[in-house]
N, C-alpha and C positions, 0 to 999 in steps of 0.2 A: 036285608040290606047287605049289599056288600063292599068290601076294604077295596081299592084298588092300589097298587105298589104304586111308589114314586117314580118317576120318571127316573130314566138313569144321569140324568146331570142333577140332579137334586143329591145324590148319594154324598154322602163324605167323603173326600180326597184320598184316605187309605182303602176306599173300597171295589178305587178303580185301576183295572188291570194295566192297562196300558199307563201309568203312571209309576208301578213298579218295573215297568220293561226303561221308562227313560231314567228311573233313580238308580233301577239298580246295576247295572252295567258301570256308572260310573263310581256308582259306592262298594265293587266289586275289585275295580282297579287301585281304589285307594287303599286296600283293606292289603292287597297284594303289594303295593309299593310301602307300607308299612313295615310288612313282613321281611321284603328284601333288607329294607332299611336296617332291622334288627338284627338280620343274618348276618350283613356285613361287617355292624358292627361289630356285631357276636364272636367272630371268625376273622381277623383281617388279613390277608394277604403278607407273605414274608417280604421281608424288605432284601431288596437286590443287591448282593455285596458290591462294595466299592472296587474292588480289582477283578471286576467281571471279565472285561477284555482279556487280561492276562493270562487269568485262570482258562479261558475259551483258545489261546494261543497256543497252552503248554498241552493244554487236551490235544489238539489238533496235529501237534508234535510228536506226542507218543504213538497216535493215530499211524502216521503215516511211516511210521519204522518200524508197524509190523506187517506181516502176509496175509494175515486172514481172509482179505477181499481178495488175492490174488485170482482162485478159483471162482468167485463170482465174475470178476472183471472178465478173466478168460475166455469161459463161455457166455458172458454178453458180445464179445468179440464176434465170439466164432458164428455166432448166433446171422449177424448183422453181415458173412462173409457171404460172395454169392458161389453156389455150387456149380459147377460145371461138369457134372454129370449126366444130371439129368435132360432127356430130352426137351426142345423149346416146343412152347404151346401156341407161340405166334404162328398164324399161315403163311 
């Protein structure tokens, strides 16, 4: 005499694969939005001074009384100048 297996719809609910392909995807992303959750709170972000503007004003101030970009600026200039030297390649 021989056993025959069950059919596969007779199986138990953890035994089918495609059941783990629709749980687990979504039990993947919870597990991940948990983790963020933790991180965040774990870590939070510094809070933004109140005289931000200010402070970005007086930056911007000192910035621009000194030369340091001078020679960048320049040869972006020059860069952008057109040469009249060279021969034209229009016919």
């Amino acid at each position: 005499m021989t056993t025959q297996s069950p059919p596969a719809g007779d199986a138990p609910w953890w035994r089918h694969p495609i059941m783990w392909m629709v749980v687990g995807g979504p039990a993947i992303v919870v597990v991940a939005a948990v983790y963020t959750a933790w991180l965040a709170m774990r870590s939070p972000d510094p809070v933004v001074e109140s005289d931000y503007y200010r402070r970005g004003i007086e930056i911007n101030r000192a910035l621009s009384g000194t030369t340091a970009m001078l020679p960048a600026q320049a040869g972006r200039n020059h860069a952008m100048t057109p040469t009249r030297d060279l021969p034209s390649t229009r016919p």
